[in-house]
N, C-alpha and C positions, 0 to 999 in steps of 0.2 A: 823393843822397849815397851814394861805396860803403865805408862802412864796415864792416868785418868783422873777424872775430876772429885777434887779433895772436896766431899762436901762437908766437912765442917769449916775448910778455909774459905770456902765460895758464902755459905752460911755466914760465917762473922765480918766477911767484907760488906756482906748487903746490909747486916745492922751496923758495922760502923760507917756507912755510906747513909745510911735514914738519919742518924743521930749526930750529922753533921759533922763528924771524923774524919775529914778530907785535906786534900791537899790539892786545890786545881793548877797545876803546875802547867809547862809546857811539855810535848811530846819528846824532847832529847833531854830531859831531864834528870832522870833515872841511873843515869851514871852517875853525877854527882850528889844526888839522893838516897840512893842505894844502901841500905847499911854495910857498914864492913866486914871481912871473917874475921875479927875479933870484936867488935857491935853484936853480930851473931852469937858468938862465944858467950859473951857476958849475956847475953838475952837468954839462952838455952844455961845455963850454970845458975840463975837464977830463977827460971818460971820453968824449965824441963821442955822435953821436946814438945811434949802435948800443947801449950801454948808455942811453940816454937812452926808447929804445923799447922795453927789456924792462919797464919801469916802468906800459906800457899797455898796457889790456887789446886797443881798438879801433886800428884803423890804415884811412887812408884812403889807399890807392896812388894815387888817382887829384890828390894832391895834391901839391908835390913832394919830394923828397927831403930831407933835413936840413933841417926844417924843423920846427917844435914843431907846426902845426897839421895836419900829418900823422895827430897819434898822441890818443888820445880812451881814456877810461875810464880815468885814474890809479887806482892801486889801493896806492901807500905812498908813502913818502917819502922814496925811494931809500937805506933801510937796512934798513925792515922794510914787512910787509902792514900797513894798517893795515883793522880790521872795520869801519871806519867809510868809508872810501872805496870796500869791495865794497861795502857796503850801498848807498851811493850810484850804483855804477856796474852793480848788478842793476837797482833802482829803473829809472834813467835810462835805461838800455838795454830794460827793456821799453815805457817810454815813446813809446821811438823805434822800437819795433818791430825790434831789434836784437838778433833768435833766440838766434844762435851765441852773444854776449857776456851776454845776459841768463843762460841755461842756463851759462857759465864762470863767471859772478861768480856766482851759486845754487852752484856746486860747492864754489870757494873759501870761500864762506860758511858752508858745511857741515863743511869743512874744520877752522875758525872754532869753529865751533858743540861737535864734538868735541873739540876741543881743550881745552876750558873744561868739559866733562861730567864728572861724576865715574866712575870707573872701577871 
């Protein structure tokens, strides 16, 4: 598998993570957060895949274009980060031995983590 770090998805997470687009959820959250395949559906049938892929961290080129199983490591719900989906998609990614995306979603997590510290 060549999946690797989507950086325009990794890109738009970190400015919707500066601009307070979050969601500090708990870590099993994410299943019932998730968008659905038909949420998705209506998401890509109205903005195209191009915003459909900044929504994930992972992309696999070698898959093919417009297509959902292109794009790997969801990381919100195409309106905000949700912490419960990096937490999942650091997880998963070092799982998979997935360097670039596990170290992105560790960042955005971090992101996360201050965001909710007190100052």
């Amino acid at each position: 598998m060549a999946v690797k770090l989507n950086q325009k998805g990794y890109q738009h997470a970190r400015e919707l993570a500066v601009s307070g687009h979050t969601v500090l959820d708990e870590r099993d959250d994410w299943s019932e957060h998730r968008p659905s395949p038909q949420d998705e559906n209506r998401f890509i049938e109205r903005h195209g895949f191009g915003e459909y892929a900044k929504w994930h961290l992972g992309v696999d080129e070698e898959k093919p274009k417009e297509t959902k199983g292109r794009y790997s490591f969801p990381y919100g719900d195409f309106e905000k980060v949700h912490r419960c989906a990096v937490l999942s998609a650091e997880s998963r990614a070092g799982q998979y031995r997935h360097a670039d995306i596990q170290r992105a979603a560790a960042h955005l997590h971090g992101m996360l983590e201050r965001a909710t510290s007190p100052r």
